[in-house]
N, C-alpha and C positions, 0 to 999 in steps of 0.2 A: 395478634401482633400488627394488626391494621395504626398505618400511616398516616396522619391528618396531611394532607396536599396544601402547600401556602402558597404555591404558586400559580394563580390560578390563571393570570392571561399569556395567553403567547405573544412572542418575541419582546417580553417586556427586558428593563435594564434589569430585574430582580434573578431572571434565570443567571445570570454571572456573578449574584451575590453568596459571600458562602455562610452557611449561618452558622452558629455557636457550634452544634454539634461536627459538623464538617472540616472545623478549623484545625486540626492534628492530622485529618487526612488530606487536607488539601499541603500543608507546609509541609509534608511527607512528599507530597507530588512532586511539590515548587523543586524540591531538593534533588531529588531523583531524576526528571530531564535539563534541570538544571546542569548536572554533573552528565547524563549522557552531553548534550550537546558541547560544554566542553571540552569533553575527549574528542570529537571531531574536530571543532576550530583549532585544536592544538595539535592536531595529527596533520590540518591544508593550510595552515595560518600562514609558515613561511614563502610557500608557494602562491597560495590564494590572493596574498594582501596588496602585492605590487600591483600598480595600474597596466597595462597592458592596452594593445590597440587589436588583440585577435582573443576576446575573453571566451569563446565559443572552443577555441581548440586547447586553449589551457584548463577549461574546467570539464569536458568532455572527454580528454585523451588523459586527464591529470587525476579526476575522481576515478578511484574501482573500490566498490564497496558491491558486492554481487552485482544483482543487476538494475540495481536504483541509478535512474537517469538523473544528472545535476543541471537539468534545462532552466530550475528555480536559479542558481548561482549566475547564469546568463542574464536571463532576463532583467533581474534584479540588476545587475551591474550593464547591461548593453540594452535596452528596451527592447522588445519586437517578438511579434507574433509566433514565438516558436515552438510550442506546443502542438500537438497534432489536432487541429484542430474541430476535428471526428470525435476526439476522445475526450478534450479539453475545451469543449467551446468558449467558456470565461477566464479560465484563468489566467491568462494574458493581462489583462484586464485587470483582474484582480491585484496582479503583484504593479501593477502600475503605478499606486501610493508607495508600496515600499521603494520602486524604484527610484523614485524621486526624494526618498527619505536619505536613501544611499548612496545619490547624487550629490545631496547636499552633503552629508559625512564626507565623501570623498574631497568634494572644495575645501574642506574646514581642516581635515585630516592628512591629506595627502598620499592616502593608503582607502584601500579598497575594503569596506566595510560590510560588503556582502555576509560574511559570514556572520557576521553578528546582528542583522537584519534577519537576514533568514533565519537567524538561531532562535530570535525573541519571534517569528510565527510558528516554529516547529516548538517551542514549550512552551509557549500560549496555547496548542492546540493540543498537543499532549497533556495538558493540566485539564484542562477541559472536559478532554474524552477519560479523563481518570474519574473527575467530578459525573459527570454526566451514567458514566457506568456505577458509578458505586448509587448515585440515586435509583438508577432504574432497579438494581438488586433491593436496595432499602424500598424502595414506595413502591414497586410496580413487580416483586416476587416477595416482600412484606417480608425480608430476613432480619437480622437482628444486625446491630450497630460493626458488631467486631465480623460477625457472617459476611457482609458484603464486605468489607475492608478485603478480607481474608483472601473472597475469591476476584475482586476488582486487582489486586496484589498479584492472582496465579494469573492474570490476562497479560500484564506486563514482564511478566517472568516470560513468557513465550518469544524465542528468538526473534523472527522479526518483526513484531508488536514493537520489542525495545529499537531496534533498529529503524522501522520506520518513524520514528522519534526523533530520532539522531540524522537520519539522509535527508538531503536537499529533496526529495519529492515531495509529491501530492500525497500521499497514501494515509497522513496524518492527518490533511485538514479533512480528508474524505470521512476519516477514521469519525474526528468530531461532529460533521456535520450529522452523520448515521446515527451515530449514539445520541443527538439533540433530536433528530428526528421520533427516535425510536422511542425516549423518556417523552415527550409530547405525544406523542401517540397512545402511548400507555396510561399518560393521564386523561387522554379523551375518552379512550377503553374504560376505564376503572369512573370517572364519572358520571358516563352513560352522554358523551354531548358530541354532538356530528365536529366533525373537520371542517372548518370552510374554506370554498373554494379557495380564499385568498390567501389563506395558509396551505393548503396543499402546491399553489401558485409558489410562494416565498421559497418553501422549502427545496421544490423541484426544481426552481431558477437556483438556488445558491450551491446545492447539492450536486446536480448534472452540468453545472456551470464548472464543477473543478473533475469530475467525469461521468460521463455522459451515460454510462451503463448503470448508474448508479439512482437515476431518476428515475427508473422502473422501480424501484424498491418506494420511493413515495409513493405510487400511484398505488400501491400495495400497501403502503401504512392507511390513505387512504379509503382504500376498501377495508381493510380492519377495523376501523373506527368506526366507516358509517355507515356500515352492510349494505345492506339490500339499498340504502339512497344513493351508494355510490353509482350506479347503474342507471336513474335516471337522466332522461338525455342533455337536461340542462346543465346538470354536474358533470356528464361524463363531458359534452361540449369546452363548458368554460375552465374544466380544472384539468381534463384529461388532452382534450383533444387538439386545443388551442395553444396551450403552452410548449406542448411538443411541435406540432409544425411551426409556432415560432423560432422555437428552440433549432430547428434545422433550416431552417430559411436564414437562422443566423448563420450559421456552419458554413452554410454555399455562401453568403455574403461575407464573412470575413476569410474564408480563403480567397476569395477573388480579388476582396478587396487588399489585404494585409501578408497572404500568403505567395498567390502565383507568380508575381514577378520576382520576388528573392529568390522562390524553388528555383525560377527558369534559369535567371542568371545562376546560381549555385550550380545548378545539372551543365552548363554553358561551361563553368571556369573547368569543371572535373572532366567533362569530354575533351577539351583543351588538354590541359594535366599529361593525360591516358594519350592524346596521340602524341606529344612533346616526347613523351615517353620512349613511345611506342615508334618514331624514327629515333631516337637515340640506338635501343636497341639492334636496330634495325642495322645502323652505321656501326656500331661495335661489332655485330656477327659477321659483315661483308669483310671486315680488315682480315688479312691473311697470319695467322699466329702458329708459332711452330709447336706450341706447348698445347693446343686447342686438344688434342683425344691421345694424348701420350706423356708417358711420364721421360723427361731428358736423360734421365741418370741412369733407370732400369730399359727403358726403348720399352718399356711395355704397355701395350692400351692401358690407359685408367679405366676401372668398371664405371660405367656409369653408371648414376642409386636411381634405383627404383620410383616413382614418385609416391610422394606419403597419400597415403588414403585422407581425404577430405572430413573432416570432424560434422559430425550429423548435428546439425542444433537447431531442428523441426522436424516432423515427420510433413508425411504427405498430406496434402490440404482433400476437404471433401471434395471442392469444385475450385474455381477459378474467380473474377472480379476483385472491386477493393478491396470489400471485408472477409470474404468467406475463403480467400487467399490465407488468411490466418488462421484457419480452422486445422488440425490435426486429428486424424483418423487412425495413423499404425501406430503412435506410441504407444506402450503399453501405459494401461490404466489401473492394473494392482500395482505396479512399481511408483506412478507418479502418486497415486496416494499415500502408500504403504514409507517413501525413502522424501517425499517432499509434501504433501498439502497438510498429511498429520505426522513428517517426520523433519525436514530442513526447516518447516514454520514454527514449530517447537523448540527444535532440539536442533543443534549447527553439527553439521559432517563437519571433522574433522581432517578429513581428504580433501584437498580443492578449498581450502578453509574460504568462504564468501568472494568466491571466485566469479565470474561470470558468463553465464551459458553460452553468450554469441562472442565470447574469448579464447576462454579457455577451460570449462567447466565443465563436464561432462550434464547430459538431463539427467541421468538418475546416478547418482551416489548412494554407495552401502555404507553404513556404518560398519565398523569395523567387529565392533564385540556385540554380543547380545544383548549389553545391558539397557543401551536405548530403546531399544525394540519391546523393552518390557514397560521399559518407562512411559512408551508410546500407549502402549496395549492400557496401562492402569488407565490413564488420563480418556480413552475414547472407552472403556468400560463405565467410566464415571462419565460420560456424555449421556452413552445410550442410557444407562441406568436415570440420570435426572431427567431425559428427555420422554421414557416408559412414568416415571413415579407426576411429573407434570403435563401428562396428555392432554389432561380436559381440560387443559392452560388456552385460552387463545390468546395472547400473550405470549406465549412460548412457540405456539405456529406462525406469529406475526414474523419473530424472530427464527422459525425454522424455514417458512417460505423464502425469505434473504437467502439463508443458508442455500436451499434447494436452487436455487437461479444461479447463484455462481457454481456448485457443482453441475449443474446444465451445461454453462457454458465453457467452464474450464476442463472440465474433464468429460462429461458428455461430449462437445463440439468438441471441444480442446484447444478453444482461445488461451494463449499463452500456458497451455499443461507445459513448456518444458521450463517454464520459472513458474510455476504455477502457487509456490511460496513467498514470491511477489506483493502478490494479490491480498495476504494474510490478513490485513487491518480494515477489508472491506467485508470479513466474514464472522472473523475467527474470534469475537467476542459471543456468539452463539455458545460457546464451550461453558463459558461461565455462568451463562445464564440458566442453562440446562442443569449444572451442575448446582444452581441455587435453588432448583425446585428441588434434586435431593434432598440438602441439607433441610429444606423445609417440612419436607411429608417422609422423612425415614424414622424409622426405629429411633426413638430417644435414648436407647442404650446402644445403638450402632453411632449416633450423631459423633460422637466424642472421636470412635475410631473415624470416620471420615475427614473428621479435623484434621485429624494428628495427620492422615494418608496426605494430604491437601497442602500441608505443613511444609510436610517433608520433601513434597514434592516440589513447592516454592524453593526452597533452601537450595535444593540441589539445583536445580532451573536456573537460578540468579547467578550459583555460582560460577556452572558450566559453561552459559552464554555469555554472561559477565568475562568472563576472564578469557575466552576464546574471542571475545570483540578485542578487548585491550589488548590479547597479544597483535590482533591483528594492526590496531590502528597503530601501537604504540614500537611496532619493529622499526 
């Protein structure tokens, strides 16, 4: 079932072409985040469209969709450095042309056009990463036309794979970037032809440009490609070593340059704020009230309530500094895998329905019935199963090493375990991959039942998420 490869240079204009075969699955795509994205511009449209002179607190305190940050809807509509610039080094940057696209909209319109700027780069990059998956299952796991549709289909069926679709984040264009990396990579693999540095260059700039954890994973494609020469010091110098201390010399230069004086002034106006406050109060407790610890009618004290116990949304960090402040060591690690990394990323609690952890969310939600829990179990049976039947894949470790680095850090460290479902579009295409070396090397008379299991489990997937997002957007 071997693939002829037509693509054969990198970052040519040909990777965005779709060919004959492609073309029913791509206008399937088009239609699909077409209609996600819609349902959000018509769930913020009313709210979102007015021009405003504070867009920072209407799209920040106005978006709650879990815990996807709408910093794109800012940027895009107010220009400026606001991304973390640790995590984000480029993308600032990045959305600078759309900013200016929706500037102009805005003069000619009169209304704020963000969402439909932002909307045409989150299913531009959804369509993408749909194309980009279904080839890597076609040319680089050699499955059959309807095989990779099938299981490219059960990626987007995963709660929030479709959501990060649909939300103002990053998570989608990372989403694309990985999966271009990854179908590039695979063809260097399957051809036998080293990566050069200048491409492992492009790809680590545009990739760790929208986050920054995420360029370790190049430097890991990589060494998959060119073994043993990735290690020589020339290469490891100009492709490995250079572009990362660039890459962070940018970081300290655009916060200093773009960042620290807004942070100071911002931290300035809120300490202002807090003590304005904080004499108000001050002068309300001093005045003498006859009502202050007694009720008039009965003369009897009022109890005073108890104060509420403070809502836990992190556990305790290993150590202390900027980054390892975020690390989390007490939460439990059977529950945030078990109720969110293969349960909330899947399949939506219906508790808390896309709530948000530093709101109102609790970190670990239970489903209520058993049935999810089965449905969980089938889908990571069928993991481990394609990931045992595809071992001597290096191909399949390229994409299990990914996998391995974010379970290091999300749940080993425990960089963001309590949304740790978040994270889902920087991982969670491993599932399918794994699952299409099943379908490749299994029983030809089991093939048919893991269809139909695969099937079924899409149906139900599409439906339950499906229609637990629209209840949500559309109350």
């Amino acid at each position: 079932m071997k693939q002829n490869l037509t693509r054969k240079s990198f970052l040519s204009w040909r990777l965005f072409t779709i060919n004959r075969e492609e073309r029913w699955v791509a206008l399937t795509a088009l239609v699909f985040f077409v209609a996600l994205n819609a349902l959000t511009i018509a769930r913020y449209y009313e709210q979102f469209s007015p021009p405003t002179d504070d867009y920072w607190t209407l799209f920040i305190f106005g978006f709650k969709v879990s815990g996807f940050d709408p910093i794109t809807y800012y940027v895009v509509s107010d220009w400026e450095a606001r991304y973390n610039v640790y995590r984000h080094p480029l993308l600032s940057f990045y959305m600078y042309l759309p900013y200016l696209l929706n500037k102009g909209l805005m003069w000619l319109t009169g209304i704020n056009c963000v969402q439909f700027v932002v909307g045409f780069i989150l299913v531009f990059s959804g369509f993408y990463s749909f194309i980009f998956l279904y080839r890597v299952l076609r040319e680089m796991v050699d499955l059959r036309h309807s095989d990779a549709f099938l299981l490219t289909g059960m990626f987007f069926s995963f709660a929030f794979i479709m959501l990060s679709a649909m939300v103002p984040d990053h998570f989608v264009i990372s989403l694309m970037l990985l999966l271009l990396t990854m179908y590039e990579t695979g063809k260097h693999m399957k051809e036998r032809k080293e990566m050069t540095v200048w491409t492992t260059i492009i790809l680590f700039v545009a990739t760790a440009g929208v986050s920054l954890n995420n360029g370790l994973k190049i430097f890991m494609a990589s060494w998959f490609a060119n073994g043993k020469r990735f290690f020589t010091p020339k290469h490891l110098f100009l492709a490995v070593i250079l572009p990362a201390a660039l890459m962070w010399g940018f970081c300290r230069f655009e916060y200093r340059q773009f960042v620290w004086e807004n942070e100071q002034a911002r931290h300035a106006l809120k300490a202002q704020k807090q003590k304005t406050a904080a004499q108000r109060t001050k002068v309300i407790e001093s005045k003498p009230t006859s009502t202050a610890k007694k009720d008039t009618t009965s003369h009897k004290p009022v109890p005073v309530s108890k104060p509420t116990k403070k809502r836990q949304i992190q556990g305790a960090p290993l150590m202390g500094g900027e980054f390892m402040r975020w690390t989390d060591i007490t939460t439990s690690r059977w529950g945030s895998v078990v109720e969110n990394l293969f349960g909330e990323s899947i399949q939506l609690h219906t508790d808390y329905l896309l709530q948000d952890v530093f709101r109102s969310r609790p970190m670990i939600v239970s489903y209520r019935y058993v049935f999810p829990y089965i449905i969980e179990g089938i889908i990571v049976l069928l993991f481990l199963t394609g990931i045992w039947m595809g071992r001597h894949s290096r191909f399949l470790w390229l994409a299990l090493s990914w996998f391995l680095l974010d379970v290091a850090l999300h749940i080993g460290l425990g960089f963001g375990i309590n949304e740790v479902y978040i994270m889902s579009a920087h991982w969670m295409f491993v599932i399918p991959i794994a699952i299409g070396y099943l379908f490749r090397y299994c029983n030809l008379r089991l093939l048919p039942w893991i269809r139909g299991i695969v099937m079924l489990l899409i149906v139900y997937l599409f439906i339950y998420n499906g229609s637990l997002i629209g209840q949500f957007l559309l109350k």
